[in-house]
DRENVO-401549 format. One record per atom (N, C-alpha, C): residue number from 1; residue in one letter; atom name; x, z, y. Coordinates in steps of 0.05 Angstrom, whole numbers, plus 32768, in hexadecimal, padded with zeros to 4 digits. Each point is the difference from the previous one (the first is absolute). Example, Ala and Ser with C-alpha at 12.3 -4.5 7.8 and 13.67 -1.06 7.14 Angstrom:
BEGIN
> pos/code/site/u/w/v
> 1/A/N/8108/809C/7F8E
> 1/A/CA/7FEE/8000/8018
> 1/A/C/8012/8000/8018
> 2/S/N/7FF9/7FF2/8015
> 2/S/CA/8010/8001/8018
> 2/S/C/7FF1/800E/8016
# end
This chain:
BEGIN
> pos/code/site/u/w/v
> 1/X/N/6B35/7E12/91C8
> 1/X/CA/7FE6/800B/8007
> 1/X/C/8001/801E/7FFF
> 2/X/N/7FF3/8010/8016
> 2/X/CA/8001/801C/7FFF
> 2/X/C/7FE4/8000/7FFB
> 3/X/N/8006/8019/7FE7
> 3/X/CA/7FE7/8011/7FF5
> 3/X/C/800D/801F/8004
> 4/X/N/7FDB/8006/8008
> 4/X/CA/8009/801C/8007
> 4/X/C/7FF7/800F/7FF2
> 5/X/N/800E/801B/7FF7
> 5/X/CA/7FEE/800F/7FE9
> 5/X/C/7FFD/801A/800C
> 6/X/N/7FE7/8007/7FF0
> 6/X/CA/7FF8/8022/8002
> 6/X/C/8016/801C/8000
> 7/X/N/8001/8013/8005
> 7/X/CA/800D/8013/7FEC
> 7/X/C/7FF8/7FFD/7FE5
> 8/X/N/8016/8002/7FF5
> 8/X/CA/7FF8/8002/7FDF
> 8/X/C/7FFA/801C/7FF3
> 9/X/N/7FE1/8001/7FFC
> 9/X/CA/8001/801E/7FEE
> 9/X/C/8014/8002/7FE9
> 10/X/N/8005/801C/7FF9
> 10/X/CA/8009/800C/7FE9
> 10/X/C/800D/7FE8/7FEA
> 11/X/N/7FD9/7FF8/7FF1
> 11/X/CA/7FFF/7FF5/7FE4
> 11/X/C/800A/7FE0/8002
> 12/X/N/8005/7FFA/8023
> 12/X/CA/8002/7FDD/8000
> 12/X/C/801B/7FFD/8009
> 13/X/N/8010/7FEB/7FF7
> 13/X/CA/8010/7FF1/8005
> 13/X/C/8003/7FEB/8024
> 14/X/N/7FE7/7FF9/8000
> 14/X/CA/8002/7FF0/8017
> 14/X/C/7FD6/8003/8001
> 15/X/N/7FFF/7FFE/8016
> 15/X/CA/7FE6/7FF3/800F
> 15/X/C/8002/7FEB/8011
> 16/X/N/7FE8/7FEC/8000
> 16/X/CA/8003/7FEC/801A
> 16/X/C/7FE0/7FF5/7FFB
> 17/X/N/7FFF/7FEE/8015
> 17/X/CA/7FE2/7FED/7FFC
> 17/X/C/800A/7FE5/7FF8
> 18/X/N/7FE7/7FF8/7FFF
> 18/X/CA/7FFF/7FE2/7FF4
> 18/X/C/8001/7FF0/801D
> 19/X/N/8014/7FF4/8009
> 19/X/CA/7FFE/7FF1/8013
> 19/X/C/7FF7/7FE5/7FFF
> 20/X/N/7FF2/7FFC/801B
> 20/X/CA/7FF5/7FE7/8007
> 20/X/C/8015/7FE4/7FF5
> 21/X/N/8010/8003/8000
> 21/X/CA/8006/7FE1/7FF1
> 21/X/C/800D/8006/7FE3
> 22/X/N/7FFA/8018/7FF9
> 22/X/CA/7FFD/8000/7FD8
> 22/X/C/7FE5/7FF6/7FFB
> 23/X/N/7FF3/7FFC/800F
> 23/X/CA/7FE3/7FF7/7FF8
> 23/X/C/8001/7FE3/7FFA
> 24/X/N/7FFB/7FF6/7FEC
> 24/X/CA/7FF7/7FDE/7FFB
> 24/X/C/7FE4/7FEE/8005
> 25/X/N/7FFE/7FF4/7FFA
> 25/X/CA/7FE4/7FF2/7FFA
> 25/X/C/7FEE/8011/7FF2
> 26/X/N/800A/8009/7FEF
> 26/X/CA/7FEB/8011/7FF3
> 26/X/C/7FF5/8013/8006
> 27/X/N/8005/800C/801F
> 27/X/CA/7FF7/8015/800E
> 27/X/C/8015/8023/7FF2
> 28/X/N/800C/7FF3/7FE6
> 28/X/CA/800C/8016/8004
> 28/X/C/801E/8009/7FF4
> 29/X/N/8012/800D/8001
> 29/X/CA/8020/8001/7FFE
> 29/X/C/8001/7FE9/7FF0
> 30/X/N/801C/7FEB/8009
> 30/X/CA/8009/7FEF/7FF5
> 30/X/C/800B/8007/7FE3
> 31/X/N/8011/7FF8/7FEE
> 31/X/CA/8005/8012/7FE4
> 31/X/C/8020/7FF5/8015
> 32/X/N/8008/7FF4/800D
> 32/X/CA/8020/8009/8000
> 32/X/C/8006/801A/801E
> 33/X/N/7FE8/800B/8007
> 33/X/CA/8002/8016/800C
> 33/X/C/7FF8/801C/7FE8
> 34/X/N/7FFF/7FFE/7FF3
> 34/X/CA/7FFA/8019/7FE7
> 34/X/C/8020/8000/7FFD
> 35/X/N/8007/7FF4/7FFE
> 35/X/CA/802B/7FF3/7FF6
> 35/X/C/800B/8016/8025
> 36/X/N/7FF2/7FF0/8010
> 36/X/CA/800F/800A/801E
> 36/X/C/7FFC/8022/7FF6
> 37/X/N/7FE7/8005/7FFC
> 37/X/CA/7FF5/8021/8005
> 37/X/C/8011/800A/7FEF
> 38/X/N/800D/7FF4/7FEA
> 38/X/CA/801A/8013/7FE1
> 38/X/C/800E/8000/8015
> 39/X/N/800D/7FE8/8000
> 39/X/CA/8019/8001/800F
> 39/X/C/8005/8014/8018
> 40/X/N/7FE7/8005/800E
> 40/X/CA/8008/8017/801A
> 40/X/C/7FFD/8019/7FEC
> 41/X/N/7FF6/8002/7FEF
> 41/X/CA/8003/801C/7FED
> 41/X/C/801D/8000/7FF4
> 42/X/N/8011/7FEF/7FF9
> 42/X/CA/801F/7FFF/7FF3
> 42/X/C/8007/8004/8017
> 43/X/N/8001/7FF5/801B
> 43/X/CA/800A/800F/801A
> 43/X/C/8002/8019/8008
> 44/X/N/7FE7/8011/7FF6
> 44/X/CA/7FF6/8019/800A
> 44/X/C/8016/8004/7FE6
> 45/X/N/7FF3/7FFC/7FE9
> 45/X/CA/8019/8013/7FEB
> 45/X/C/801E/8001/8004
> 46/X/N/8004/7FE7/800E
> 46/X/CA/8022/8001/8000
> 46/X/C/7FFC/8015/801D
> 47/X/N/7FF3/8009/8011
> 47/X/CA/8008/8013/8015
> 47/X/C/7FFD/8011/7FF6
> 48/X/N/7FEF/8007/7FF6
> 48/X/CA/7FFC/801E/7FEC
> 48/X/C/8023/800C/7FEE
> 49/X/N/8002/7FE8/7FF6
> 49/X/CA/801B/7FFD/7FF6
> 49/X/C/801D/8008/8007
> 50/X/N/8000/7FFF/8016
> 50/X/CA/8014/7FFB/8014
> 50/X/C/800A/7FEB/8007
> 51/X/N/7FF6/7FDF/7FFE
> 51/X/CA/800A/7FE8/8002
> 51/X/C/7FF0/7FFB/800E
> 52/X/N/7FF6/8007/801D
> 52/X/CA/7FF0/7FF6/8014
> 52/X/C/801E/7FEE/8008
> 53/X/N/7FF7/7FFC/8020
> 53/X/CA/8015/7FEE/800B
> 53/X/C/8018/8009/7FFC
> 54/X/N/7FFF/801B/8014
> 54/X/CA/801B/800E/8000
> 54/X/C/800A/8005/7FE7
> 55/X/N/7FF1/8000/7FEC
> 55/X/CA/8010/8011/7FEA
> 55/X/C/800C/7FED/7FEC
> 56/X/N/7FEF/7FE6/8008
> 56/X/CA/8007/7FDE/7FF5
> 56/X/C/801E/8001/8008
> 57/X/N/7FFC/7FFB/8023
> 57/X/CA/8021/7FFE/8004
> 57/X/C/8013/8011/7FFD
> 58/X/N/7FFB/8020/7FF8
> 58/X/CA/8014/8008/8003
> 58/X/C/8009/8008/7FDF
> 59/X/N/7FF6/7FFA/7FF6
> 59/X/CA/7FFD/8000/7FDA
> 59/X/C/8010/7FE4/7FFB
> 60/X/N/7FF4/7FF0/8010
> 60/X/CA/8012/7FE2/7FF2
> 60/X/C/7FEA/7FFA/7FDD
> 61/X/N/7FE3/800B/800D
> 61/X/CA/7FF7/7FFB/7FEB
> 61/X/C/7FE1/7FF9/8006
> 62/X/N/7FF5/7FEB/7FEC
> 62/X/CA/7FE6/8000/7FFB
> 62/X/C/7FF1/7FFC/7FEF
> 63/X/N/7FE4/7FFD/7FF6
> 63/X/CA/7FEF/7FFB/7FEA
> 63/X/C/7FED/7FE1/8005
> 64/X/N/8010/7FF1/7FE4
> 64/X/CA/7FF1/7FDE/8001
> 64/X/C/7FED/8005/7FE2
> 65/X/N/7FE4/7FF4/8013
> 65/X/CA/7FE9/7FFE/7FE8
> 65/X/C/800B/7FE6/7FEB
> 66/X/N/7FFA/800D/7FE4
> 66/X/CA/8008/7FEE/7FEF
> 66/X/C/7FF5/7FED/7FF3
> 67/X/N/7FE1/8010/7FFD
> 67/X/CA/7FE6/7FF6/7FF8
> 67/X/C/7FEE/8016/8001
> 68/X/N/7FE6/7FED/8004
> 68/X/CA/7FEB/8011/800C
> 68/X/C/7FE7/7FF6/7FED
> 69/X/N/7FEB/800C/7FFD
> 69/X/CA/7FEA/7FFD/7FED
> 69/X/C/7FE8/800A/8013
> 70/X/N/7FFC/7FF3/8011
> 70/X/CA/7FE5/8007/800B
> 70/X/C/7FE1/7FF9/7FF9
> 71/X/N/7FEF/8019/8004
> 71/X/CA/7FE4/7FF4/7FEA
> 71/X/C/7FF1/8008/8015
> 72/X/N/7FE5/7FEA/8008
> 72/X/CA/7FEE/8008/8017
> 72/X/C/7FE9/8006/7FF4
> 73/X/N/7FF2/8018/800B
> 73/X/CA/7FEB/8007/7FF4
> 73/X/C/7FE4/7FFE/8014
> 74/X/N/8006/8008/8016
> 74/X/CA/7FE8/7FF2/8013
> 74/X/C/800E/7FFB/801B
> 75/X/N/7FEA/7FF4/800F
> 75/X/CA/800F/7FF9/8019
> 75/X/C/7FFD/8015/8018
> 76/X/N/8014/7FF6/8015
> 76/X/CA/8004/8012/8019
> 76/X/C/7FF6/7FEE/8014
> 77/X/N/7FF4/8014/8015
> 77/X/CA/7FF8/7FED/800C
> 77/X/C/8008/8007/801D
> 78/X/N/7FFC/7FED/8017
> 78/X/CA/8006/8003/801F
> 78/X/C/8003/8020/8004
> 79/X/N/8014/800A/8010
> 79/X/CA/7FF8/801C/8006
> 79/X/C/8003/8013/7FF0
> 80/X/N/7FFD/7FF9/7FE3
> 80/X/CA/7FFC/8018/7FEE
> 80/X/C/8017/8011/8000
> 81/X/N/8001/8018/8001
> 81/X/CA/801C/8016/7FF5
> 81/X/C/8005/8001/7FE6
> 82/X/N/8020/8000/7FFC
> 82/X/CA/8004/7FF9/7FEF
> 82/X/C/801C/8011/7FF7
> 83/X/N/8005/800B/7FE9
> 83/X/CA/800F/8017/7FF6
> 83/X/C/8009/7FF1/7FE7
> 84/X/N/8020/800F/8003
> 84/X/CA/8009/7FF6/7FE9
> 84/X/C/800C/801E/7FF2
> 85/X/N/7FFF/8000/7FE3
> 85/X/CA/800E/8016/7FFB
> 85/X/C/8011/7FF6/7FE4
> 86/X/N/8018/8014/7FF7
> 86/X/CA/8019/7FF4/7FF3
> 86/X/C/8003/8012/7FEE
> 87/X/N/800A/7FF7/7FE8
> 87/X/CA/800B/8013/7FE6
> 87/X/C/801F/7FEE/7FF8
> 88/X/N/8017/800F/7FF9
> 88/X/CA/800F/7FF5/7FF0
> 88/X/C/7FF7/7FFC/7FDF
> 89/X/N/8006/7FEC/7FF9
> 89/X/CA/7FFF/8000/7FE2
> 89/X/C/800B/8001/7FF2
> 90/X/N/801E/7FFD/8008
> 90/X/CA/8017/8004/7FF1
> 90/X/C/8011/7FF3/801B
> 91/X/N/801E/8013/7FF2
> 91/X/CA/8016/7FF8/801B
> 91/X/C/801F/800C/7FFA
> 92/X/N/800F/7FE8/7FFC
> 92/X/CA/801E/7FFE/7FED
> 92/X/C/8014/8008/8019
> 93/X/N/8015/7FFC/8000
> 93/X/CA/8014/7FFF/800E
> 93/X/C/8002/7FEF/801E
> 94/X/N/7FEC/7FEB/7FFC
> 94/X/CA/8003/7FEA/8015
> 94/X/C/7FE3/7FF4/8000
> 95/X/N/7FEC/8008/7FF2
> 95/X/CA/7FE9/7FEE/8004
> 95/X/C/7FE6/8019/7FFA
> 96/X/N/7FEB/7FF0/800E
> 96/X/CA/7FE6/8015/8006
> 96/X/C/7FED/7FF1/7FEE
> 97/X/N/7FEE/8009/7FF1
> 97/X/CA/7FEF/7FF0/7FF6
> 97/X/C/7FE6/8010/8007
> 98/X/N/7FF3/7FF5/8010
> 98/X/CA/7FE6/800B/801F
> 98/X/C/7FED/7FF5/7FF4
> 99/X/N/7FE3/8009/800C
> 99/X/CA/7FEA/7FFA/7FF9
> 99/X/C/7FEB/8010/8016
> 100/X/N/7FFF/7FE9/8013
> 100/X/CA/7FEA/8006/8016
> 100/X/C/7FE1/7FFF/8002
> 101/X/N/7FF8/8010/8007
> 101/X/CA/7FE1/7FFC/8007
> 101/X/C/7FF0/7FFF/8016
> 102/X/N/7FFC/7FE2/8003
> 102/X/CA/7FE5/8000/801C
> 102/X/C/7FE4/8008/7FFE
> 103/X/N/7FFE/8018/8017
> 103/X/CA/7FDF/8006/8004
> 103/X/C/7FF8/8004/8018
> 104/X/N/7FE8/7FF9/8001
> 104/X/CA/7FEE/7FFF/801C
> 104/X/C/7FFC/8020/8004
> 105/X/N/7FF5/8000/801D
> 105/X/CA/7FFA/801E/8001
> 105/X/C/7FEB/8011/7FF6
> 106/X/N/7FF8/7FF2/7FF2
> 106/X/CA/7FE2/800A/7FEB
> 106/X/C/8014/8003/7FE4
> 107/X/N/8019/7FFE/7FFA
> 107/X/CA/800F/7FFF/7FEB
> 107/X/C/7FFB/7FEF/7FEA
> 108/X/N/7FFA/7FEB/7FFF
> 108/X/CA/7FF9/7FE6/7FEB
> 108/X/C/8014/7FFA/8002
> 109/X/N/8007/7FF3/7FE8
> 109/X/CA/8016/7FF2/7FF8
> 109/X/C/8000/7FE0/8009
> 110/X/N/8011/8005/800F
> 110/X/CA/7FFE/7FDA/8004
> 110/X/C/801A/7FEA/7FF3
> 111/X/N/8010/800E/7FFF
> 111/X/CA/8016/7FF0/7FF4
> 111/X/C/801C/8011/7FFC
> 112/X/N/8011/7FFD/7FE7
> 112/X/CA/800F/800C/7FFA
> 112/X/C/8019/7FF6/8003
> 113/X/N/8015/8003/7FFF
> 113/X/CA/8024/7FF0/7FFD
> 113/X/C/8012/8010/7FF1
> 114/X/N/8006/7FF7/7FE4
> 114/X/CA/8017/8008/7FF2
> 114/X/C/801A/7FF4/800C
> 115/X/N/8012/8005/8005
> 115/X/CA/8023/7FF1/8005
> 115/X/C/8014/8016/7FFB
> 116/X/N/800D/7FF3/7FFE
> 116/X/CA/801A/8007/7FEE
> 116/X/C/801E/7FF8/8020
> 117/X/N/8008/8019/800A
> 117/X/CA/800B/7FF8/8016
> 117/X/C/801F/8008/7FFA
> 118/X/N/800A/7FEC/8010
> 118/X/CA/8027/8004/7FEC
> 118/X/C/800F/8010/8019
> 119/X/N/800D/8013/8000
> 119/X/CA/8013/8000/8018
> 119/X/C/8012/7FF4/8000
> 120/X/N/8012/7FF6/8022
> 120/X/CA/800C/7FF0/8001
> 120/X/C/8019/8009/8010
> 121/X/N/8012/7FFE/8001
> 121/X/CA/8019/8004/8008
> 121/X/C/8004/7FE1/8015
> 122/X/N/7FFE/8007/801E
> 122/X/CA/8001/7FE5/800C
> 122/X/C/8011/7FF6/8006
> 123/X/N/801F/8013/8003
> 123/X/CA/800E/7FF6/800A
> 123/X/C/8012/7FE4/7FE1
> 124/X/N/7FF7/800B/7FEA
> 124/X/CA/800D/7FF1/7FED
> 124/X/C/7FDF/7FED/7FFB
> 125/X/N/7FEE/8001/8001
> 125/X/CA/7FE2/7FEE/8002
> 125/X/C/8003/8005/7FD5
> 126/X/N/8009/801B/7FFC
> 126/X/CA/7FFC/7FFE/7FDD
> 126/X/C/7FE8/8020/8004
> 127/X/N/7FF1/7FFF/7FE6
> 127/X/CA/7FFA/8016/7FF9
> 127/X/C/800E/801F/7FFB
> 128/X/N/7FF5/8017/8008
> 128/X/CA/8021/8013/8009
> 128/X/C/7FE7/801D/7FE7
> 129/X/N/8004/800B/7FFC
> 129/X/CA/7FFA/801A/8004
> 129/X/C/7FF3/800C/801D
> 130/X/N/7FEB/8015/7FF3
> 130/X/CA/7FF7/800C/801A
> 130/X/C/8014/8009/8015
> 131/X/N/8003/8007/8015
> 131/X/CA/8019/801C/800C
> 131/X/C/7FF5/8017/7FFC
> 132/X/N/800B/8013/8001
> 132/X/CA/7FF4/801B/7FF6
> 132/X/C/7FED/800E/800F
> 133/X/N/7FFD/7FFC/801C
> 133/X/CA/7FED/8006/8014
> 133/X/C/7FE4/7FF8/7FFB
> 134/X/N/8003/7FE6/7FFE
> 134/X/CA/7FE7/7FEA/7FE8
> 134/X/C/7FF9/8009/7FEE
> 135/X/N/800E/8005/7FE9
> 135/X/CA/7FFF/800A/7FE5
> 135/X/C/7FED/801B/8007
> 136/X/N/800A/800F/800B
> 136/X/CA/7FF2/8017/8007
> 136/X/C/7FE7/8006/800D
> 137/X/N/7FFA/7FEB/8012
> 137/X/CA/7FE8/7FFF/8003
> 137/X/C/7FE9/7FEE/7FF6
> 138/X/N/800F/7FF1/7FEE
> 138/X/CA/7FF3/7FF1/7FE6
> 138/X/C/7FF7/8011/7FF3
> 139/X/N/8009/801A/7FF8
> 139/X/CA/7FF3/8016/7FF1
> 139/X/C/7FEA/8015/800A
> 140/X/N/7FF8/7FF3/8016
> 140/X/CA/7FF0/8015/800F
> 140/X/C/7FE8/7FEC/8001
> 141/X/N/7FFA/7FEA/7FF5
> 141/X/CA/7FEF/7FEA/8001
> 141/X/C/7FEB/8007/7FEE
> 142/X/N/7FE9/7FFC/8002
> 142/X/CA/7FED/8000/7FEB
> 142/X/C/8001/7FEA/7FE2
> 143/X/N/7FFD/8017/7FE3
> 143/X/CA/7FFF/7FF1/7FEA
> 143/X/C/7FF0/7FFF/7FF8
> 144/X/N/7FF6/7FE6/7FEB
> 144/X/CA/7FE8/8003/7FEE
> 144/X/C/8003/800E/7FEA
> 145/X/N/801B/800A/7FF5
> 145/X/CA/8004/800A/7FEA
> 145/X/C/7FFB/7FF0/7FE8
> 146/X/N/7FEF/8010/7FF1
> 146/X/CA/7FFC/7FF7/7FEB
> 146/X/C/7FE4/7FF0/7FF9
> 147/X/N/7FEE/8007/8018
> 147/X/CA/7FE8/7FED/8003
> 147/X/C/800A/7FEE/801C
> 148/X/N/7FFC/7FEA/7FEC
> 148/X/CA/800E/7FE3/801D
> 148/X/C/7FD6/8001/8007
> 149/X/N/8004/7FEC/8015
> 149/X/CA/7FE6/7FF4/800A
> 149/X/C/7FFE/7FF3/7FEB
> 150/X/N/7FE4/7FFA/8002
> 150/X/CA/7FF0/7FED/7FDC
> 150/X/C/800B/7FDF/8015
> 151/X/N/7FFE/7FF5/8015
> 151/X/CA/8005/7FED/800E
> 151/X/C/8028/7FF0/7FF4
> 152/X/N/800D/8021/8002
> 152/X/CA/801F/7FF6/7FFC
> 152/X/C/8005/7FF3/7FE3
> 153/X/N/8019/7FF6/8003
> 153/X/CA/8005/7FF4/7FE3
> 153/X/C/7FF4/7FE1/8000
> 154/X/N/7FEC/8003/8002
> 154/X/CA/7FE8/7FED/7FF4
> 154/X/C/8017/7FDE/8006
> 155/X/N/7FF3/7FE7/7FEB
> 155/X/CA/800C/7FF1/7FF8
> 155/X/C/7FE9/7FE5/8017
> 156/X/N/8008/7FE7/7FFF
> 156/X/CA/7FF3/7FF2/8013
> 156/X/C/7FF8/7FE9/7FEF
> 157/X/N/7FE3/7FFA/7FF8
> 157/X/CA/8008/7FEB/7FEA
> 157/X/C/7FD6/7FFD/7FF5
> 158/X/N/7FF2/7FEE/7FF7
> 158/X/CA/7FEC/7FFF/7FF8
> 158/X/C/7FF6/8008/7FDE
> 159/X/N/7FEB/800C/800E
> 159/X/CA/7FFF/8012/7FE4
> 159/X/C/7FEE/7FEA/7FF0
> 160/X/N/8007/8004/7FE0
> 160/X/CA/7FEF/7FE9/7FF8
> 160/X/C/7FEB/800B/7FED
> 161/X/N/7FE5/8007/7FF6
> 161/X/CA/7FFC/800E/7FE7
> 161/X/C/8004/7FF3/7FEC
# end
């Protein structure tokens, strides 16, 4: 399926709308299109990166989601524009630990995605180290530092009093 996106200002990662068949019965974004909308933001990050296509094949390298922690906070609906923006939260030798944020164009928070993404060395299909091209523009990425989002971290589980 082709989705088409905006220019991306400055502060965003990716833009796009809510397309006609992310919509469910409920009149509005399905919850496994909130999952599609990360995923085209880990796209945009890996081109930002230098692991768009070309840089996929000519690296012999890519980035596999390991686990993901997505939390919905309101819904999207038909049409609506829709912005994603990115912080690293920490990031080792070979793995990104990300934390995305979805907002409408009125800037409400609609749903967030923590994941933890591994790089991959394809030609051996094992986990590799960044390449240094990567590495380097891994460092030009936005951090949360020392204040994470109040959203990251967080544990999945019923609270009891």
């Amino acid at each position: 399926m082709s989705t088409s996106h905006a220019a991306v200002p400055a502060d965003r990662l990716l833009e796009t709308r809510v397309e006609d068949a992310w919509v469910d019965y409920n009149g509005h974004m399905n919850d496994a299109e909130y999952a599609r909308v990360f995923s085209l933001a880990v796209e945009a990050l890996m081109d930002a990166i230098g692991l768009d296509e070309a840089g996929r094949a000519e690296q012999g390298y890519t980035l596999y989601t390991l686990e993901t922690h997505l939390c919905y906070r309101q819904q999207a609906y038909r049409g609506e524009r829709l912005g994603v923006e990115f912080v690293l939260l920490d990031v080792d030798a070979k793995r990104l630990h990300t934390f995305f944020t979805l907002r409408n164009a009125d800037g409400e928070l609609l749903a967030t995605s923590e994941q933890m993404l591994m790089g991959i060395d394809v030609t051996r299909e094992r986990p590799a180290p960044f390449p240094a091209s990567v590495a380097s523009a891994i460092e030009r990425q936005p951090r949360a530092g020392g204040e994470w989002p109040s959203a990251a971290g967080r544990r999945i589980g019923i609270r009891r009093s």
